[in-house]
BANU-41766 format. One record per residue (C-alpha): residue number from 1; residue in three letters; x, y, z. Coordinates in steps of 0.25 Angstrom, whole numbers. Layout:
<rs>
r resi: NUM&resn: Ala&px: X&py: Y&pz: Z
...
</rs>
This chain:
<rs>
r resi: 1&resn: Unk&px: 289&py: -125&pz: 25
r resi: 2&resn: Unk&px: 281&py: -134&pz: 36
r resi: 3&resn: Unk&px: 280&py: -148&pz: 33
r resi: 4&resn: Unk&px: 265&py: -151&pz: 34
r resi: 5&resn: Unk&px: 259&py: -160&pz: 48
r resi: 6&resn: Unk&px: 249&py: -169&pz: 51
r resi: 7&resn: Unk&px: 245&py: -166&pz: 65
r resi: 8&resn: Unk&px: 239&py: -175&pz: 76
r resi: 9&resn: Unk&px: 239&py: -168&pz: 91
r resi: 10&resn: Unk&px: 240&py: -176&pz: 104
r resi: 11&resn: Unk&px: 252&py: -185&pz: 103
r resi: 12&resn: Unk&px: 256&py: -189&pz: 116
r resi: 13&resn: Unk&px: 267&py: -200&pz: 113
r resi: 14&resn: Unk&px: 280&py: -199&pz: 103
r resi: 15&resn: Unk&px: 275&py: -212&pz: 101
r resi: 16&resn: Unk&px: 263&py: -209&pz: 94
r resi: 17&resn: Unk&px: 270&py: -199&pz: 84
r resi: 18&resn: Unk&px: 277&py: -210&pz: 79
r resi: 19&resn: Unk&px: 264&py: -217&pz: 77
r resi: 20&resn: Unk&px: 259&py: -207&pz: 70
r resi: 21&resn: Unk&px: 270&py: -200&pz: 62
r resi: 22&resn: Unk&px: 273&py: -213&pz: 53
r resi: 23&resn: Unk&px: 260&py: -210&pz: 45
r resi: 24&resn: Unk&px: 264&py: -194&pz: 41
r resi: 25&resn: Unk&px: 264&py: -193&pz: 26
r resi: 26&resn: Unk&px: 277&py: -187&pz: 19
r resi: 27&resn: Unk&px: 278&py: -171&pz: 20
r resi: 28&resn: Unk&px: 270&py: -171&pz: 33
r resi: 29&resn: Unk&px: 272&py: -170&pz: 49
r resi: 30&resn: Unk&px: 266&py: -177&pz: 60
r resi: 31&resn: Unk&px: 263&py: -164&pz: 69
r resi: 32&resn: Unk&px: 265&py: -170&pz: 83
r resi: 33&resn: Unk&px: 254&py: -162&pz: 93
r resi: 34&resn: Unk&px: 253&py: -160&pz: 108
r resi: 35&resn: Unk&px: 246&py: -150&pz: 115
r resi: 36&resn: Unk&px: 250&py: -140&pz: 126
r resi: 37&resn: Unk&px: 241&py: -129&pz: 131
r resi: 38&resn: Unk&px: 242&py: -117&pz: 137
r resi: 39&resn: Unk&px: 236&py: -124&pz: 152
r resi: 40&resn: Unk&px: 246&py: -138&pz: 152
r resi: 41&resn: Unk&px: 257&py: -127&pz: 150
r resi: 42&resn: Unk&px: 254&py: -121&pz: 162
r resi: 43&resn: Unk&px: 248&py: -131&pz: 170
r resi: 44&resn: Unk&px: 234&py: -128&pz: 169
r resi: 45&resn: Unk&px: 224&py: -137&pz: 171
r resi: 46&resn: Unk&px: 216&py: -142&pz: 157
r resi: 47&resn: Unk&px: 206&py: -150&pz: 153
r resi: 48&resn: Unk&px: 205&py: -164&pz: 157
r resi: 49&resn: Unk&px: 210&py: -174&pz: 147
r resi: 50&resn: Unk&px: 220&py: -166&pz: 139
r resi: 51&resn: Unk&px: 230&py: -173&pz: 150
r resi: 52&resn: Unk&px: 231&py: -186&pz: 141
r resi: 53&resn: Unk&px: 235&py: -178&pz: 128
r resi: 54&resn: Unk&px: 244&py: -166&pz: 132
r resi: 55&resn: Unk&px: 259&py: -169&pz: 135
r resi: 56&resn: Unk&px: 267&py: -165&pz: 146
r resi: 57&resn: Unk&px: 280&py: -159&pz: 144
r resi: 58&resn: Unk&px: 288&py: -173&pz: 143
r resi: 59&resn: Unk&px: 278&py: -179&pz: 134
r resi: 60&resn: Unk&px: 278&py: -168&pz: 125
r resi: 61&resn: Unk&px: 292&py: -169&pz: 122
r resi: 62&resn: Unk&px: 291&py: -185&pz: 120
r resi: 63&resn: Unk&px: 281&py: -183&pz: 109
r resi: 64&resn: Unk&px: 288&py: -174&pz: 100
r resi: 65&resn: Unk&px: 301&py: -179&pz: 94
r resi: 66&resn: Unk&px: 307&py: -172&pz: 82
r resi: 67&resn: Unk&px: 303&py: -181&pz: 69
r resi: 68&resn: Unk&px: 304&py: -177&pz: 53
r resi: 69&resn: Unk&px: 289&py: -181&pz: 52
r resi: 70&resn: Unk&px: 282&py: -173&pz: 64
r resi: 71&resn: Unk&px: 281&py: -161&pz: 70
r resi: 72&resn: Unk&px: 279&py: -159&pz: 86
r resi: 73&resn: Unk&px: 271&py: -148&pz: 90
r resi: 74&resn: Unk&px: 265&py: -144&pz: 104
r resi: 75&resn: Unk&px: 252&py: -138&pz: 102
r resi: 76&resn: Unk&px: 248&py: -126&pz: 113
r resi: 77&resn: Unk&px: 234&py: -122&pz: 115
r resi: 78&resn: Unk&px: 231&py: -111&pz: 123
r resi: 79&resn: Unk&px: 217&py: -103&pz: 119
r resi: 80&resn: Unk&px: 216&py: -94&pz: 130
r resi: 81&resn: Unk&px: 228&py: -85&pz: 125
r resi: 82&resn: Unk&px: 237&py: -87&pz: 137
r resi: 83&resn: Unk&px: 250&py: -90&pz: 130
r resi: 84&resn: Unk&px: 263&py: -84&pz: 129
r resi: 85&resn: Unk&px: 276&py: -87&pz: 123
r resi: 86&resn: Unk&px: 282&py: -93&pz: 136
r resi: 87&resn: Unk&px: 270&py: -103&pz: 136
r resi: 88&resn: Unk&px: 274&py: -106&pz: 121
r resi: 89&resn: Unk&px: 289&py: -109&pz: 123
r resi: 90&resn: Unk&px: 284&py: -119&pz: 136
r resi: 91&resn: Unk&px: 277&py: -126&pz: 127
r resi: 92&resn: Unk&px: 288&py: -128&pz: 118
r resi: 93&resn: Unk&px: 296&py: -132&pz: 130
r resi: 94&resn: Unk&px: 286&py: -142&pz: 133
r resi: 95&resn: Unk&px: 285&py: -147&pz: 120
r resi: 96&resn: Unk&px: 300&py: -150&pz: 119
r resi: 97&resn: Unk&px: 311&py: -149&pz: 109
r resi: 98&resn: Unk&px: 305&py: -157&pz: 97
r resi: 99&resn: Unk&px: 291&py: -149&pz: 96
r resi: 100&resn: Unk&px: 292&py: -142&pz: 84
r resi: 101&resn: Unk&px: 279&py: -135&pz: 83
r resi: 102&resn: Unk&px: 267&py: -127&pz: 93
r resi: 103&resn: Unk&px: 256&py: -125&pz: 89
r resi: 104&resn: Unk&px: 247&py: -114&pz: 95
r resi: 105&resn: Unk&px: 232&py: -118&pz: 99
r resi: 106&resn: Unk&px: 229&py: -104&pz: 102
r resi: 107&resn: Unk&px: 219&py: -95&pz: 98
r resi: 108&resn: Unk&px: 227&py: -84&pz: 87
r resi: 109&resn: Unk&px: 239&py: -83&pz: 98
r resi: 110&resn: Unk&px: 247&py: -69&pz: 97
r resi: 111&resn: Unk&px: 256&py: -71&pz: 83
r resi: 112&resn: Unk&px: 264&py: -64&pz: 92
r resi: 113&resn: Unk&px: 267&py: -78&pz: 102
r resi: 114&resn: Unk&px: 269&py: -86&pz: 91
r resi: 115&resn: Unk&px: 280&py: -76&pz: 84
r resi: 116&resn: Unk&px: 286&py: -75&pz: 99
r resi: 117&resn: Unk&px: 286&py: -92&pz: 100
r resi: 118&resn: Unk&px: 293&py: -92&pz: 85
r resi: 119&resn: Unk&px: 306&py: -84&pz: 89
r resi: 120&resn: Unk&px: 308&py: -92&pz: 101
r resi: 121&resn: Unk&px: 305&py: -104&pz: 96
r resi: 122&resn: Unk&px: 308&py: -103&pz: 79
r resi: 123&resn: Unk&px: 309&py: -118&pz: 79
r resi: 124&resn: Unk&px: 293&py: -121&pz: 83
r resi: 125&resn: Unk&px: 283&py: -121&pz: 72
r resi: 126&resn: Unk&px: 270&py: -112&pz: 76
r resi: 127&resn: Unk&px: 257&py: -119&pz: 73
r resi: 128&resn: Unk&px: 247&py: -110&pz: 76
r resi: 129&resn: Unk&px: 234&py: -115&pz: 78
r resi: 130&resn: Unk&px: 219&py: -106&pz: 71
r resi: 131&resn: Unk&px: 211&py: -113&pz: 79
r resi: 132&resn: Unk&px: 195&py: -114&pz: 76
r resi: 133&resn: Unk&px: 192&py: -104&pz: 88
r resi: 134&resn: Unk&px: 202&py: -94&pz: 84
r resi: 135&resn: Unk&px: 195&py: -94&pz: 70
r resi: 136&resn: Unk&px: 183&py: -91&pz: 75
r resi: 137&resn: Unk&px: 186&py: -81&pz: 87
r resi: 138&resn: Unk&px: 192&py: -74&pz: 74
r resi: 139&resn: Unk&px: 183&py: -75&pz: 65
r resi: 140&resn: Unk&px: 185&py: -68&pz: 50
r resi: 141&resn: Unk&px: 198&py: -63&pz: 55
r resi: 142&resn: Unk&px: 205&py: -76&pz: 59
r resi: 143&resn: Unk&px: 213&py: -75&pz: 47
r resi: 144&resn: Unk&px: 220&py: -63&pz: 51
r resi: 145&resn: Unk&px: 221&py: -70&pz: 64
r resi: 146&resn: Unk&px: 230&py: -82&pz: 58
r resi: 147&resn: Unk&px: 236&py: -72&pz: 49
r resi: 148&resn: Unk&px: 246&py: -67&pz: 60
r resi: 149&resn: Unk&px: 252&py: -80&pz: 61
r resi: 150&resn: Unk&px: 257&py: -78&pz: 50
r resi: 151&resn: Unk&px: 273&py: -80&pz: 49
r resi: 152&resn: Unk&px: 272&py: -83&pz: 64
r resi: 153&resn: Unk&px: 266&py: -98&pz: 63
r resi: 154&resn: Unk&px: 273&py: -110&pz: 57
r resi: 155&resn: Unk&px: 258&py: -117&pz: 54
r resi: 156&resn: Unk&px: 243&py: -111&pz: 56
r resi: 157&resn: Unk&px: 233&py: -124&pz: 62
r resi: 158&resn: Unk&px: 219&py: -121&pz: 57
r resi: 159&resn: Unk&px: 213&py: -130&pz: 68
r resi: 160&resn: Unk&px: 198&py: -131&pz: 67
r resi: 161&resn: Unk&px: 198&py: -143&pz: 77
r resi: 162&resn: Unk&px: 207&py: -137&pz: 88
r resi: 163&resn: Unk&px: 208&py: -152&pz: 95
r resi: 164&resn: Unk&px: 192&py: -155&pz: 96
r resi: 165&resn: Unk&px: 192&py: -162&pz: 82
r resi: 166&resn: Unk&px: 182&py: -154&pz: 75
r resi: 167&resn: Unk&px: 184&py: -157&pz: 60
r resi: 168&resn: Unk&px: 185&py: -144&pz: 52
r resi: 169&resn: Unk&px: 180&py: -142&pz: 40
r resi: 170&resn: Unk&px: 189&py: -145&pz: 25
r resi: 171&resn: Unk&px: 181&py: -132&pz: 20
r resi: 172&resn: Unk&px: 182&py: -123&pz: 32
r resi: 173&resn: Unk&px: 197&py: -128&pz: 33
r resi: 174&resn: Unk&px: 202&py: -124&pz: 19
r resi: 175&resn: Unk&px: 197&py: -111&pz: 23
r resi: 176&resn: Unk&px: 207&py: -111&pz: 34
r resi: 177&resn: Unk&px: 217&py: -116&pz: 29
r resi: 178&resn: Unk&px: 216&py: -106&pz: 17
r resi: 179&resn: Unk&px: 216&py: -95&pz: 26
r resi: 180&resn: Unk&px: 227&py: -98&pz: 33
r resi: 181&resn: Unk&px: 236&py: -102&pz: 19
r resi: 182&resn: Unk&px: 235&py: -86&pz: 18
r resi: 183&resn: Unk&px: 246&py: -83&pz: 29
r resi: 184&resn: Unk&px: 252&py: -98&pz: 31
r resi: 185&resn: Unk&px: 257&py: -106&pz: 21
r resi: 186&resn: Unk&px: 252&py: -121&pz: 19
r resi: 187&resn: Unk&px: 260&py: -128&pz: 26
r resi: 188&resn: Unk&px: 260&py: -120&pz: 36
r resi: 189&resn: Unk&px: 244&py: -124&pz: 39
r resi: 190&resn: Unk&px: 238&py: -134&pz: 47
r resi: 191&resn: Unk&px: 223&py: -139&pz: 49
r resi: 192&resn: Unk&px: 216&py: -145&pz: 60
r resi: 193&resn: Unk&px: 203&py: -149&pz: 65
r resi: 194&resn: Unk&px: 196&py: -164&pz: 68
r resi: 195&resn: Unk&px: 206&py: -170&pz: 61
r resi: 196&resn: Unk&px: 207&py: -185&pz: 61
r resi: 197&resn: Unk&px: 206&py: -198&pz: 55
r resi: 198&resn: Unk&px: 189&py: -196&pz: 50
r resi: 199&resn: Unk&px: 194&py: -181&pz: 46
r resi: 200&resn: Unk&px: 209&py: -179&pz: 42
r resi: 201&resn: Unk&px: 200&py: -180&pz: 29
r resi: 202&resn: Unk&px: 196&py: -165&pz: 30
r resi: 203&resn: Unk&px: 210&py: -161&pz: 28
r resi: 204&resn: Unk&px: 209&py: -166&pz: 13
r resi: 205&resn: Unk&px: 203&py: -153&pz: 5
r resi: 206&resn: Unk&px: 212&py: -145&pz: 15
r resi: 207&resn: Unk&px: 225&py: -152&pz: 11
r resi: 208&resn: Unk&px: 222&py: -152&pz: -4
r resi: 209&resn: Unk&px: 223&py: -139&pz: -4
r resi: 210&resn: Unk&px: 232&py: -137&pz: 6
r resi: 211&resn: Unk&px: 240&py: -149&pz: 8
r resi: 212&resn: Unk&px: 253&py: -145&pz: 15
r resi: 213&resn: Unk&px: 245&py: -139&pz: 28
r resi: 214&resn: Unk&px: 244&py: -148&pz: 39
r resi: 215&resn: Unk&px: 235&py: -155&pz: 51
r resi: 216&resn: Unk&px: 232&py: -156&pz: 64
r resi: 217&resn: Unk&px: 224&py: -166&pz: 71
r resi: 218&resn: Unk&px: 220&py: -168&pz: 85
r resi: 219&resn: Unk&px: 203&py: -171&pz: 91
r resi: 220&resn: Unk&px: 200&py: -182&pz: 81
r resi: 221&resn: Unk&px: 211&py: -190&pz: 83
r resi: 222&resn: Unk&px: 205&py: -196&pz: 94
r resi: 223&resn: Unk&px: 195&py: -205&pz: 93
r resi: 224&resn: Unk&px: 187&py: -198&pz: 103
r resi: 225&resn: Unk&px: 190&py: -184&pz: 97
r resi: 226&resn: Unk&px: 194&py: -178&pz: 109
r resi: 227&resn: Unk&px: 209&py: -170&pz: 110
r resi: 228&resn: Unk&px: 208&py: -174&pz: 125
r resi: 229&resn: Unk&px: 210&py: -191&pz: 120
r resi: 230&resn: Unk&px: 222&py: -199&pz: 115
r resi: 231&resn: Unk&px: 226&py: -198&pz: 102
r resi: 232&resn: Unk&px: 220&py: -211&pz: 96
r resi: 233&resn: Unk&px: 232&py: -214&pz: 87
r resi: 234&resn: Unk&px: 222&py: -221&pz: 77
r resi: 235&resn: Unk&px: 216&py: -211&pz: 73
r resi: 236&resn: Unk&px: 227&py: -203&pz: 73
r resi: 237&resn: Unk&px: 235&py: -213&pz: 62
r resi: 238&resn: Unk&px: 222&py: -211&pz: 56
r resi: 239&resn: Unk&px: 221&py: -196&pz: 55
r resi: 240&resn: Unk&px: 236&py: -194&pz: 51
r resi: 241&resn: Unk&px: 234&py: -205&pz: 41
r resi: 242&resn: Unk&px: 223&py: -198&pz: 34
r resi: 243&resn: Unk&px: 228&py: -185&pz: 32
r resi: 244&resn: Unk&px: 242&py: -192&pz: 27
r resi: 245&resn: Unk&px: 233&py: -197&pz: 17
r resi: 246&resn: Unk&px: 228&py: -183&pz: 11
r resi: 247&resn: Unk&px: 242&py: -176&pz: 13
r resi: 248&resn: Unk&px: 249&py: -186&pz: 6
r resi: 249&resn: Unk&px: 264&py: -182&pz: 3
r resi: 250&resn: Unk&px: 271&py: -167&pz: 2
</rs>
């Protein structure tokens, strides 16, 4: 069984999960996210300003220590398909010995790489991103898309946002979510999309029904709204506080 995780993406400093992780509630998890792609891997050039919140190597391995009440997971986003499995263990190599989790910010990936990363490395959690995008470039079918990952990944992210800190929707979201408790069990689902300290309040119908799956947050916990900014660490204590408050205990 997965323990659930409020999620917040960015962390730069270990110093800033200790901030943070005193306010997780009983029966949760801090997930602890930072970003990778496909380009720093390789040394590609990227967009300017994603400098100031994407780690090097050395950084990498200084924000994630091993605690009961978190869980470190590198996220890799590659959207042009270019991926292989030698790419995926160098991520893991960059993430360091106490990442327990990747999660795949990739347009419906082969099952295939992820059931090739599961028997070399048995011991890292899949969390397989279903982006907004990918939805949509599948259209009535996407279900049969997500289906495959079935038994392969450890947690399905139905992210509506995908880092830009569009809100989604608590209607269109149950609708998700209730698509994807056909092949993966609760706990085994997260949500995602303009999260934050004016909006955690969307989770609420999502997590009365459903009230083991877990979150993720990222755009809106900035003050700007922008993923290329800081965390503003108020508005973090804000956001984690706020969905503490509808998840209670369990």
């Amino acid at each position: 069984m997965n323990k659930p995780y409020i999620g917040v993406t960015d962390f730069t400093t270990y110093e800033q999960v200790l901030e943070i992780r005193q306010y997780i509630p009983e029966g949760r998890r801090l997930h602890v996210g930072a970003m990778i792609s496909y380009k720093t891997l390789h040394g590609i050039p990227t967009s300017t300003g994603w400098e100031k919140i994407w780690l090097k190597d050395r950084e990498l391995k200084m924000l994630f220590a091993r605690h009961p009440k978190v869980f470190n997971v590198i996220h890799y986003a590659d959207y042009d398909d270019k991926t292989t499995l030698h790419d995926l263990t160098m991520v893991l190599q960059a993430a360091g010995q106490d990442v327990e989790a990747i999660q795949l910010d990739m347009k419906w990936p082969a099952p295939s790489l992820l059931s090739d990363l599961k028997a070399i490395a048995p011991h890292i959690k899949i969390i397989q991103q279903i982006g907004h995008t990918a939805i949509l470039e599948s259209g009535t079918t996407w279900d049969r898309d997500l289906a495959a990952y079935e038994g392969i990944a450890d947690y399905v992210l139905m992210d509506c946002g995908m880092g830009k800190g569009i809100p989604f929707s608590p209607d269109y979201m149950l609708e998700l979510v209730q698509t994807a408790n056909l092949y993966f069990d609760e706990d085994q689902i997260a949500v995602a999309g303009g999260l934050g300290p004016e909006t955690y309040i969307n989770l609420k119908p999502v997590l009365d029904k459903y009230p083991r799956i877990s979150c993720d947050a990222q755009g809106r916990l900035r003050a700007s709204g922008s993923a290329v900014d800081p965390l503003d660490m108020d508005r973090v204590i804000a956001y984690v506080k706020g969905v503490a408050s509808l998840v209670g205990t369990g």
